[in-house]
Backbone as CSV, one residue per row, in Angstrom:
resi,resn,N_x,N_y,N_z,CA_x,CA_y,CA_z,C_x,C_y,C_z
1,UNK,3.041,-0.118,-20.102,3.536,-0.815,-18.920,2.485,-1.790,-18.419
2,UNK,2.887,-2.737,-17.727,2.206,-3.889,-17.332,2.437,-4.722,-15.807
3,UNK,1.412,-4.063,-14.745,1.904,-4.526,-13.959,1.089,-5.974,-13.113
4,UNK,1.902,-6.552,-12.779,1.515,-8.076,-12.125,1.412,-7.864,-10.759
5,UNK,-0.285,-8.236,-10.126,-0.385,-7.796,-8.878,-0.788,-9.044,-8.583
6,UNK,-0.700,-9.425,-7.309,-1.548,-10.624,-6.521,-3.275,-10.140,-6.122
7,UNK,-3.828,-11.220,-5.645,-5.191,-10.681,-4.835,-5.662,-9.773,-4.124
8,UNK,-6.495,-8.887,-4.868,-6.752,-8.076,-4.261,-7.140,-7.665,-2.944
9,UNK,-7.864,-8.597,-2.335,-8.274,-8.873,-1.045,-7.183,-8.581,-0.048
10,UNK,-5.933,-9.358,-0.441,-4.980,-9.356,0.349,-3.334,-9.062,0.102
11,UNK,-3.093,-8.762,-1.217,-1.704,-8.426,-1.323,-1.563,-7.018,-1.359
12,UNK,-1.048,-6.723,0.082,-0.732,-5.292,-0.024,0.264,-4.419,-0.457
13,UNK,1.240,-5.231,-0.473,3.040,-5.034,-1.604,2.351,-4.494,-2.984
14,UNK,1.065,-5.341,-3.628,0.502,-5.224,-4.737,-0.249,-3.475,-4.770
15,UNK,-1.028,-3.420,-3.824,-1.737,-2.405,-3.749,-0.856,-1.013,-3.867
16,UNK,0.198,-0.757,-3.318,1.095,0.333,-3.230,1.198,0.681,-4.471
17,UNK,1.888,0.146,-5.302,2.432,1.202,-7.020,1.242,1.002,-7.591
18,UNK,0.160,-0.162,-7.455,-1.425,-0.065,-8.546,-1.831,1.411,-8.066
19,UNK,-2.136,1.682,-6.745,-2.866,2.677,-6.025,-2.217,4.032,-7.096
20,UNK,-0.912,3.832,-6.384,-0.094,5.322,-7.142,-0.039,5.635,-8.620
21,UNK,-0.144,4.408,-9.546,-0.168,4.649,-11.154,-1.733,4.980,-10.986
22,UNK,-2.470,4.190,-10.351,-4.266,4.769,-10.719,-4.421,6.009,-10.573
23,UNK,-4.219,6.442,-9.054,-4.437,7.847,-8.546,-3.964,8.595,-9.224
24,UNK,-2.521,8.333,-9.826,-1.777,9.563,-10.862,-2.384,9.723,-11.793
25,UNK,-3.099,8.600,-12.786,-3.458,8.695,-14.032,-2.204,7.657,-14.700
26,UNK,-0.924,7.262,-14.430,-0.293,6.536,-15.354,-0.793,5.663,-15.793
27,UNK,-0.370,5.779,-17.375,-0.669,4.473,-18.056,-0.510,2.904,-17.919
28,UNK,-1.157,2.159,-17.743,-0.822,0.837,-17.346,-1.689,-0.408,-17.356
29,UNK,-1.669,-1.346,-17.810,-2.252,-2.346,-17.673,-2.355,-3.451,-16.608
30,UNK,-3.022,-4.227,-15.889,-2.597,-5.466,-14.698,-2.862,-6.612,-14.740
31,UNK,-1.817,-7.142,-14.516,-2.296,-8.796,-15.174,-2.402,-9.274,-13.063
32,UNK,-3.331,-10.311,-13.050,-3.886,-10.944,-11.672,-3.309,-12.486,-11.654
33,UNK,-2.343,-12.404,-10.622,-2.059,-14.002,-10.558,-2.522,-14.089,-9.179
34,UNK,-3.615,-15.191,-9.289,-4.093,-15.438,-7.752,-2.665,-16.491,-6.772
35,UNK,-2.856,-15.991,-5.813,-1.709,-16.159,-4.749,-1.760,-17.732,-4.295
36,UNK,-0.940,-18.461,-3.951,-1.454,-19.685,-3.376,-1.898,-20.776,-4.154
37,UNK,-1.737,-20.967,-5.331,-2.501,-21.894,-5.824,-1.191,-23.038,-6.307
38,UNK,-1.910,-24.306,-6.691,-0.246,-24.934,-7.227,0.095,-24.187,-8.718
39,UNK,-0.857,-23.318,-9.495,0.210,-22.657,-10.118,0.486,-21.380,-10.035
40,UNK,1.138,-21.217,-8.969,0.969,-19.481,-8.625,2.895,-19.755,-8.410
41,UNK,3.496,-20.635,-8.009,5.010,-20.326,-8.373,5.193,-20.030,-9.957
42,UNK,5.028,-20.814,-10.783,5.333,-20.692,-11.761,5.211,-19.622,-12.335
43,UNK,3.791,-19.265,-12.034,3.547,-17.800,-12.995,3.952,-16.882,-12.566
44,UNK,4.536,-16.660,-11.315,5.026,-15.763,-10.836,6.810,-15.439,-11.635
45,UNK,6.627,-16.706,-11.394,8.592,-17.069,-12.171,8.414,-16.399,-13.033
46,UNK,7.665,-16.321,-13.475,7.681,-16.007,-15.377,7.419,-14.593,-15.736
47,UNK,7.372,-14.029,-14.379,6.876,-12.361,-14.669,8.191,-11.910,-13.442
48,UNK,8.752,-12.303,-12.377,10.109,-11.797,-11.653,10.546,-12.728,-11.105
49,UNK,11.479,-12.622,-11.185,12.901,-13.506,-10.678,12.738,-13.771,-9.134
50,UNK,12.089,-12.937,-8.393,11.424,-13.189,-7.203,10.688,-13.987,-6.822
51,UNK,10.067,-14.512,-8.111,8.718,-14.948,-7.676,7.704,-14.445,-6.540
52,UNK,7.790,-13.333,-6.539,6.968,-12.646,-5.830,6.031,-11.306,-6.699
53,UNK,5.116,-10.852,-6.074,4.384,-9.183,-6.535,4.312,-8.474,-5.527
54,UNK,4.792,-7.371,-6.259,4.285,-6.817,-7.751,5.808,-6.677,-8.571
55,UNK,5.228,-7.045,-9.791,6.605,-6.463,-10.841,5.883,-5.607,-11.780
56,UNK,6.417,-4.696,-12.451,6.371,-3.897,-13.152,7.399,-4.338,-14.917
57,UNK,6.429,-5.047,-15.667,7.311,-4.702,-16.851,6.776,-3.575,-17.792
58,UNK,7.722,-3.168,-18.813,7.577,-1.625,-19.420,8.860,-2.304,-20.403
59,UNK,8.455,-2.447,-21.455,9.536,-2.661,-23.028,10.737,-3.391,-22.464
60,UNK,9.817,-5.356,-22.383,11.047,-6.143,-21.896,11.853,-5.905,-20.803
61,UNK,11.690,-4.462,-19.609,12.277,-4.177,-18.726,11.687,-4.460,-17.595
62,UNK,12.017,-5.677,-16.831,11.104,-6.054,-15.245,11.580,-5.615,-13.923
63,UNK,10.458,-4.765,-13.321,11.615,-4.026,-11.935,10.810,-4.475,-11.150
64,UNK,11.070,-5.640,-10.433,10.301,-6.073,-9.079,10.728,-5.352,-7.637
65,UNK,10.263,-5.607,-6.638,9.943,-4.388,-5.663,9.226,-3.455,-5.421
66,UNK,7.819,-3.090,-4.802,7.146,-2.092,-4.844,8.066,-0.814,-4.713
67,UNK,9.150,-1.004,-3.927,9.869,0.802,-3.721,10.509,0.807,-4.753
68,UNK,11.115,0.354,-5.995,12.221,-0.059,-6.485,10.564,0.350,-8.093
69,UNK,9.896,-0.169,-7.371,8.879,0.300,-9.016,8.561,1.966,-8.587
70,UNK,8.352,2.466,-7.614,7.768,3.737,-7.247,9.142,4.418,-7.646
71,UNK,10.385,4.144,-7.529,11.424,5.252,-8.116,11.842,5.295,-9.915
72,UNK,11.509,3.727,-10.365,11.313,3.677,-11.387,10.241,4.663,-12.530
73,UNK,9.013,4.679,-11.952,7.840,5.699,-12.310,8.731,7.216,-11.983
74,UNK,9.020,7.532,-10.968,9.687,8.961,-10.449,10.117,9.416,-11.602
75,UNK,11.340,8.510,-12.117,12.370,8.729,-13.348,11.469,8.808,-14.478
76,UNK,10.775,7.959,-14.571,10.045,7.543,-16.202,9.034,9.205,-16.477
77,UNK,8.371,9.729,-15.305,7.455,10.603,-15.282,7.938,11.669,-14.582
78,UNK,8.839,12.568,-14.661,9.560,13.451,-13.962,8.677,14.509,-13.901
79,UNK,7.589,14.473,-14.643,6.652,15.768,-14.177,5.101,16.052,-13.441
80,UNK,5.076,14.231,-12.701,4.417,14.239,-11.982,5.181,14.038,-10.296
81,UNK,3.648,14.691,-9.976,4.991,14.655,-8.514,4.365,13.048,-7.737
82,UNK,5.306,12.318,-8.434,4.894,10.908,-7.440,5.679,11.184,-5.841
83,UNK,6.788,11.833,-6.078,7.269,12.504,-4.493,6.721,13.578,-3.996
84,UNK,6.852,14.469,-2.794,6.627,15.618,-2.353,7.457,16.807,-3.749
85,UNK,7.061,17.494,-3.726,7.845,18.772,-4.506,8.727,19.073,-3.660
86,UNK,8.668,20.125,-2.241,9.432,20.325,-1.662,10.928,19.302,-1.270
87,UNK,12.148,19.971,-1.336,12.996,18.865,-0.980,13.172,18.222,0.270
88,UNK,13.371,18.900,1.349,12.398,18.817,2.612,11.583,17.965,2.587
89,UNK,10.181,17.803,2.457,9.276,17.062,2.216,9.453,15.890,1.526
90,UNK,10.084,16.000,0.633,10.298,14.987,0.007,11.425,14.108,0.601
91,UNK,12.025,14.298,1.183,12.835,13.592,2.023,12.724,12.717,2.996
92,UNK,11.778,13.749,3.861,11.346,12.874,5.250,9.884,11.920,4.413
93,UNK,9.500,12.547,3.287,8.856,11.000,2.752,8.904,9.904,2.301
94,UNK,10.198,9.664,1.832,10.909,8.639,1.250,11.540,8.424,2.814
95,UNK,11.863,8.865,3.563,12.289,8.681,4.846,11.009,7.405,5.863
96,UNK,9.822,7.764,5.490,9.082,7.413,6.118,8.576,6.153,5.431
97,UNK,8.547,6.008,4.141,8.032,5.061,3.123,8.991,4.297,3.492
98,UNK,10.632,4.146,3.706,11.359,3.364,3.703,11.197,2.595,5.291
99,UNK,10.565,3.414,6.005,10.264,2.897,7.466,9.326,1.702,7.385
100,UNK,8.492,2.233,6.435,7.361,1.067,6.008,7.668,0.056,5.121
101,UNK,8.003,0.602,4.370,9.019,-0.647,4.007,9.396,-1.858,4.512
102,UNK,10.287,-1.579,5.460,11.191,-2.549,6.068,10.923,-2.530,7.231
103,UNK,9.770,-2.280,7.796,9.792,-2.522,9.431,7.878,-2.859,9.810
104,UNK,7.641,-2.281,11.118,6.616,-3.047,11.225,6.104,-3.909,10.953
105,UNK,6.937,-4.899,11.436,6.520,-6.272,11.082,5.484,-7.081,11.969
106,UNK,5.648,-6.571,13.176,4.813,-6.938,14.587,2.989,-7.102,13.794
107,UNK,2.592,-5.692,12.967,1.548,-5.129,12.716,1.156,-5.919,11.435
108,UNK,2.045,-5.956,10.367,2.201,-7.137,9.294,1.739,-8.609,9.777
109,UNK,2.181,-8.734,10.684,1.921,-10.511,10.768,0.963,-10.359,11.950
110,UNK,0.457,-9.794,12.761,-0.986,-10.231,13.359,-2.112,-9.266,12.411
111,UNK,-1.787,-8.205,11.941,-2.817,-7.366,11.318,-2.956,-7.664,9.682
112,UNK,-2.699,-9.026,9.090,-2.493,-9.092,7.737,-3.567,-8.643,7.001
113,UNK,-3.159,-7.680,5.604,-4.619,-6.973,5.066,-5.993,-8.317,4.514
114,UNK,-6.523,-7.589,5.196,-8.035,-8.490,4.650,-8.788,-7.471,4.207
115,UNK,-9.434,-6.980,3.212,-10.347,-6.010,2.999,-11.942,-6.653,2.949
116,UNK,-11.981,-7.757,2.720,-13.424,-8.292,3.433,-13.814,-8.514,4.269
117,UNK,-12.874,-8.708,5.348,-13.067,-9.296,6.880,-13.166,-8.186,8.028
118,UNK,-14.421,-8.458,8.797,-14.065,-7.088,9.838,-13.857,-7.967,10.862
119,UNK,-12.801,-7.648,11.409,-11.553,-8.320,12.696,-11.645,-7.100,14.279
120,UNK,-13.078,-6.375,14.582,-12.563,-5.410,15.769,-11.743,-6.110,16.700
121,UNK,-10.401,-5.382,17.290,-9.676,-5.789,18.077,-8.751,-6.825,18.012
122,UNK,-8.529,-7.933,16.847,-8.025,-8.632,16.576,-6.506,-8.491,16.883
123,UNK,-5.403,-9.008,17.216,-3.981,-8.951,16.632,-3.170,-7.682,17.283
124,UNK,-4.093,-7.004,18.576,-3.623,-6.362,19.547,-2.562,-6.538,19.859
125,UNK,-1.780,-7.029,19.989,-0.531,-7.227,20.418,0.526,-5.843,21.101
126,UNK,0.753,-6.025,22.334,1.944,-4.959,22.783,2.683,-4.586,22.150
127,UNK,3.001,-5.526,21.188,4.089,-5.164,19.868,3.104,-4.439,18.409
128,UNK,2.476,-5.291,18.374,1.536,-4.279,17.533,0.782,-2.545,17.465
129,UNK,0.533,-2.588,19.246,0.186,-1.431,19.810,1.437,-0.219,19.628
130,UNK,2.559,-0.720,19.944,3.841,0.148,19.576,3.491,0.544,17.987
131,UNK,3.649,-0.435,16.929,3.945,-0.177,15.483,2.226,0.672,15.428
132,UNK,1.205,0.995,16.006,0.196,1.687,15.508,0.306,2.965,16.025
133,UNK,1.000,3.191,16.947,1.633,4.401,17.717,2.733,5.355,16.697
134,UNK,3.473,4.369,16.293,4.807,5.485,15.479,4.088,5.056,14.512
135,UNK,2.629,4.428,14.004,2.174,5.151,12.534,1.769,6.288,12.445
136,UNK,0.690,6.127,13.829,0.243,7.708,14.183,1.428,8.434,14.445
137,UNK,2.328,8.321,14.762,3.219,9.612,15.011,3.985,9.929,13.869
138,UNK,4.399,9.296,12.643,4.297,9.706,11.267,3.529,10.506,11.006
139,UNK,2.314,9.942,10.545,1.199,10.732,10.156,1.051,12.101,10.522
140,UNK,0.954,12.292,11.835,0.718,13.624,12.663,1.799,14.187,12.576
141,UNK,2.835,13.829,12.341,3.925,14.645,11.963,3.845,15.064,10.582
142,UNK,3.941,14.797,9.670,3.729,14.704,8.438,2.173,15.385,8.248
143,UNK,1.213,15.484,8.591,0.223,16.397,8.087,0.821,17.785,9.013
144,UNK,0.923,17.891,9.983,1.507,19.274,10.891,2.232,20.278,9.967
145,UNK,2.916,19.549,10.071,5.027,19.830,9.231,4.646,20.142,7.625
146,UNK,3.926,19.001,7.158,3.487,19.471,5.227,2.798,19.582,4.541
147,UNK,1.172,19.097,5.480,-0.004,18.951,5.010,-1.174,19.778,4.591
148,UNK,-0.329,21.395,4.297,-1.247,21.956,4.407,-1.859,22.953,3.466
149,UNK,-1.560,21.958,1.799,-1.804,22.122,0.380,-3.055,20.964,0.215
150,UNK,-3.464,20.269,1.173,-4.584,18.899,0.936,-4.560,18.227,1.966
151,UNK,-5.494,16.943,1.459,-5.491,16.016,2.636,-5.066,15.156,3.397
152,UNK,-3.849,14.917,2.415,-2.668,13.621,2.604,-1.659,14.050,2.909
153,UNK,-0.714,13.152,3.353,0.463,13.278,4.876,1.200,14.528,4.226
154,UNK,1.520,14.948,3.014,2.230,15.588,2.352,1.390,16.636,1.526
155,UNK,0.246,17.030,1.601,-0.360,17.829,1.225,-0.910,17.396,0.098
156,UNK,-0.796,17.138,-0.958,-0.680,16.798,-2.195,-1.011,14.636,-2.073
157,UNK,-1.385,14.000,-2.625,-1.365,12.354,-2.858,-0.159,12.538,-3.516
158,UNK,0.398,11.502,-2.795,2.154,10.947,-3.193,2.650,9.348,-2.787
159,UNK,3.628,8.747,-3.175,3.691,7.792,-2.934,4.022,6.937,-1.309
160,UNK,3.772,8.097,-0.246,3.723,8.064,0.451,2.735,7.639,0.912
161,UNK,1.464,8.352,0.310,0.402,7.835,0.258,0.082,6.622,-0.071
162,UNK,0.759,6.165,-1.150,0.096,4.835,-1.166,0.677,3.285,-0.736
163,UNK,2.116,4.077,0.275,2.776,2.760,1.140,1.874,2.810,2.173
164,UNK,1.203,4.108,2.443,0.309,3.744,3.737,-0.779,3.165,3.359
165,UNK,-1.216,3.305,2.546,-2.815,2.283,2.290,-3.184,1.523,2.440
166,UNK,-2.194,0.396,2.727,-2.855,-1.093,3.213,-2.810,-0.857,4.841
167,UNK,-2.154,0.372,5.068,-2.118,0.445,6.784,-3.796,0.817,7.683
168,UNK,-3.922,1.752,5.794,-4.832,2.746,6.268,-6.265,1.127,6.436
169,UNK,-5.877,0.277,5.431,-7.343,-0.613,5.117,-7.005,-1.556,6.441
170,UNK,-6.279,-1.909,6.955,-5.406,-2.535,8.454,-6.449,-1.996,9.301
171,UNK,-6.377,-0.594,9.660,-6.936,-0.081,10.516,-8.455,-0.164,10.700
172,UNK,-9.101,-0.015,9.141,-10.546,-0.226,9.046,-11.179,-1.737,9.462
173,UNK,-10.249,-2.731,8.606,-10.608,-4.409,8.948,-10.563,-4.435,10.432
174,UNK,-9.464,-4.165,11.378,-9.291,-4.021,12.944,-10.051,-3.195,14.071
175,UNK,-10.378,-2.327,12.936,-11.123,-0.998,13.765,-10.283,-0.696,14.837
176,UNK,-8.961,0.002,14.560,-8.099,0.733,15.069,-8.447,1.866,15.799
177,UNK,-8.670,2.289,16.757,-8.776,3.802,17.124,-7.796,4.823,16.894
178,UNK,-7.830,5.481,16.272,-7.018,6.537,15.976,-7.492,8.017,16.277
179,UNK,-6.367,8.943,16.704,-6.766,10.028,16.943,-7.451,11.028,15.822
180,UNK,-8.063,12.116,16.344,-8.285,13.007,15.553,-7.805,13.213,13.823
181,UNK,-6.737,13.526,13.975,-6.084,13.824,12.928,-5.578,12.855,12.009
182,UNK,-5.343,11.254,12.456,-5.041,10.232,11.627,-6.329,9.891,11.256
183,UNK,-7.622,9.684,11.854,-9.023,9.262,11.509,-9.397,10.178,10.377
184,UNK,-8.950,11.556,9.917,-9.288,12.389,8.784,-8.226,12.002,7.742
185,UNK,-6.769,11.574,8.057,-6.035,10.946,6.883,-6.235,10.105,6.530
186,UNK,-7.083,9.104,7.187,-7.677,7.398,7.082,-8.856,8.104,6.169
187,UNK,-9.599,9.012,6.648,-10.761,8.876,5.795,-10.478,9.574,4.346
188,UNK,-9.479,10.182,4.254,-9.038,10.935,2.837,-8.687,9.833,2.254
189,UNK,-7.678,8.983,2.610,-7.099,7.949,1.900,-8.250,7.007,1.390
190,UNK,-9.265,7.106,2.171,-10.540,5.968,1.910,-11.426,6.041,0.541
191,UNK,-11.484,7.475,1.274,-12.295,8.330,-0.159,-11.589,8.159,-1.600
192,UNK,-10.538,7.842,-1.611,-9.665,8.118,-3.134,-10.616,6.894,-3.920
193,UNK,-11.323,7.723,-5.162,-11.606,6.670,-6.137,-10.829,5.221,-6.327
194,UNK,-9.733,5.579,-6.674,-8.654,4.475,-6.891,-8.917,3.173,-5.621
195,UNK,-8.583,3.719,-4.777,-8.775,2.760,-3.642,-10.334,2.049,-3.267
196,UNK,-11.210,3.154,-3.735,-12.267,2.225,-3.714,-12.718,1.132,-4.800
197,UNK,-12.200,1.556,-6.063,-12.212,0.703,-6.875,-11.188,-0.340,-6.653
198,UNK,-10.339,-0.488,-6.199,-9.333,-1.817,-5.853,-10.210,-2.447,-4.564
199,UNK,-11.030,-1.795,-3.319,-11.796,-2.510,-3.076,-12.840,-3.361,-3.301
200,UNK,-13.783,-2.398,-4.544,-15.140,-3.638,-5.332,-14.391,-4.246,-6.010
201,UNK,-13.405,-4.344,-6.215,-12.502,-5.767,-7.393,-12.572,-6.477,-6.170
202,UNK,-11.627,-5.940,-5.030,-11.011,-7.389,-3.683,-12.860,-8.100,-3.238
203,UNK,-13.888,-7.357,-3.279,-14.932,-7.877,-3.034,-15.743,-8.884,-3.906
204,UNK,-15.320,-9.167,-4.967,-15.828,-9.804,-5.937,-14.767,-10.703,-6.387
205,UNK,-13.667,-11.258,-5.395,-12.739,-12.366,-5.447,-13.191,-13.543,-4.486
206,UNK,-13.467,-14.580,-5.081,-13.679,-15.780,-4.932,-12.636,-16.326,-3.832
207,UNK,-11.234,-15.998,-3.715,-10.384,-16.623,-3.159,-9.965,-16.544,-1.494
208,UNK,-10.009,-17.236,-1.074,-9.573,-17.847,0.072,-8.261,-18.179,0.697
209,UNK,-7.506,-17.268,1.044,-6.711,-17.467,0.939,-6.259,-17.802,2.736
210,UNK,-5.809,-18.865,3.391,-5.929,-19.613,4.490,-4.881,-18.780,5.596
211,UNK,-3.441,-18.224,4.814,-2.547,-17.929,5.921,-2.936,-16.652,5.482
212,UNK,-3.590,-15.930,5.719,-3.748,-14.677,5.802,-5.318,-14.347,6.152
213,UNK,-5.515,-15.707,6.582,-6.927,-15.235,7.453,-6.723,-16.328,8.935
214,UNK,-6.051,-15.862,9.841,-5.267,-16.209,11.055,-6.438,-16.139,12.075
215,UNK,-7.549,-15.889,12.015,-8.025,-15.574,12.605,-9.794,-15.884,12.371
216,UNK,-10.001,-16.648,10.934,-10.723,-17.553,10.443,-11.548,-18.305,11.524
């Protein structure tokens, strides 16, 4: 399998299924199309119909969508638990991933991931302050309720885990205050090899990328 991610620095759509095939161990290769450039439509064309990342091809088969690649892996690897085990658990996690998904957008567009940039306080926003509130109240729900096989929201690293990761690197670039119990899921998530190695790559990128440093 072969997946096409944008810049590391800053594509966090990208970071979600890299994080989860690394952390699992799946097999996979990544090809890097830097974001923004005049040839960054094209090459994008040429790997999803989106023109967007991340896509995932695997034998001529291209599944663009980070959630849409994380159920793809589910199927392909049925005996890792990229979900919770429990059905329960596994429910309200795909419950919660789909929250992230498609919402917080307030937090998305003033908090855009930078993993080189430290921004304290930046992108505060009343609307932002809400979307960092029902992250923490995920979280703390989710370690309470299932967390209590490990360190992550679900006990176990799952792909839950790794829709939150660009939230979790959000919080560090912003220096978010977080309570007790999200500041120990921030720091588990930090600690994961995987993630630190997708950080010394984003640190050793040359690129500049202008609308996603708002604050430049």
């Amino acid at each position: 399998m072969k997946l096409v991610i944008g810049n590391k620095n800053y594509s966090s759509w990208s970071l979600r299924p890299w994080l989860l095939m690394k952390a699992l161990d799946l097999p996979f290769t990544e090809e890097i199309i830097p974001l923004y450039r005049p040839d960054s439509k094209p090459r994008l064309l040429e790997n999803a119909p989106t023109g967007k990342v991340p896509a995932l091809h695997d034998e001529g088969l291209v599944i663009w969508d980070s959630l849409a690649i994380v159920e793809y892996l589910a199927e392909q690897f049925p005996g890792v638990a990229i979900w919770p085990r429990d059905t329960e658990a596994r429910a309200i996690a795909r419950s919660a991933v789909c929250e992230m998904h498609s919402g917080f957008s307030a937090l998305r567009t003033h908090m855009p991931m930078n993993l080189r940039a430290a921004l304290p306080g930046k992108g505060r926003t009343p609307e932002v302050q809400e979307d960092i509130e029902r992250v923490q109240d995920l979280w703390s729900e989710a370690r309470e309720r299932y967390g209590a096989d490990g360190p992550y929201l679900f006990g176990e690293f799952s792909a839950a885990d790794a829709f939150f990761a660009p939230v979790v690197t959000r919080f560090v670039t912003y220096e978010v205050p977080l309570s007790d119990v999200c500041a120990e899921y921030r720091d588990a998530v930090l600690g994961l090899p995987a993630l630190q190695a997708w950080y010394s790559a984003a640190m050793l990128e040359a690129e500049r990328i202008a609308a996603s440093e708002p604050y430049a």
